[in-house]
C-alpha positions, 0 to 999 in steps of 0.5 A: 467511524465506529467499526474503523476505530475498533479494528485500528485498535484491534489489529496488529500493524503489519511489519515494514521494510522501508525503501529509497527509489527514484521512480516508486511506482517503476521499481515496485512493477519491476521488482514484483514482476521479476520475482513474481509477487503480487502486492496491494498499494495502499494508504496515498497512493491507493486513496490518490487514485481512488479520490485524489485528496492526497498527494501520493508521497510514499508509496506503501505496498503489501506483500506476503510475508513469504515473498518479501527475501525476493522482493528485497533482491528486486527492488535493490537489483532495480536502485532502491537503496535500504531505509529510505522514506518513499516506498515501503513493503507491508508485511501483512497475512494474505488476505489483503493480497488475495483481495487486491483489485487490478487498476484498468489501462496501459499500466495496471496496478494492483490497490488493496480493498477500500477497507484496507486502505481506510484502515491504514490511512486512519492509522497514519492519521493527519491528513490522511485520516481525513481523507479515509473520513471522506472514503467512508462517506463515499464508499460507505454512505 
């Protein structure tokens, strides 16, 4: 869709730091709440629990800039090893933390904002493309 394609192709990817963990979702929790930090889950995670089209194989999360030498200890002290391929840490402006919404029940998460999230599912593209197609129909229509 027409303003999705002109923001993908004006704005700049965030910066990334990639991550083994056995348990994404714990070591994530953990992490951020030792240091501190807020983060948004985006791309298939975020677009699983909002439509639950994709299989949630990586989990991608922002963090401020600022907050990544923190997060780093955290999730290495928590068993994440270094250049891994199923958690990544984007390092994106605050804004997208700012806006992140808080998921209800016993184990809250933090998920980046519909946009966010289409807009980094159209730039993994594939499957994940199609899925933020069908976000836009039901978010947007």
């Amino acid at each position: 869709p027409g303003l999705f394609a002109w923001w993908r192709e004006n704005s700049t990817k965030p910066n990334i730091v990639s991550f083994h963990a056995p348990e994404p979702v714990a070591l994530l929790t953990a992490a951020a709440t030792k240091a501190n930090v807020r983060y948004a889950i985006t791309t298939y995670y975020a677009e699983n629990r909002m439509q639950g089209h994709l299989f949630p194989r990586r989990l991608d999360a922002y963090i401020r800039p600022a907050d990544l030498s923190a997060m780093r200890v955290g999730v290495l002290a928590a068993g994440g090893q270094l250049g891994g391929s199923n958690f990544r840490l984007w390092m994106r402006d605050d804004h997208v933390t700012q806006e992140a919404h808080q998921s209800a029940g016993p184990a809250p998460m933090w998920y980046a904002p519909a946009a966010q999230v289409i807009l980094d599912l159209y730039q993994e593209g594939g499957s994940a493309a199609e899925a933020a197609d069908m976000l836009v129909k039901t978010a947007y229509a």
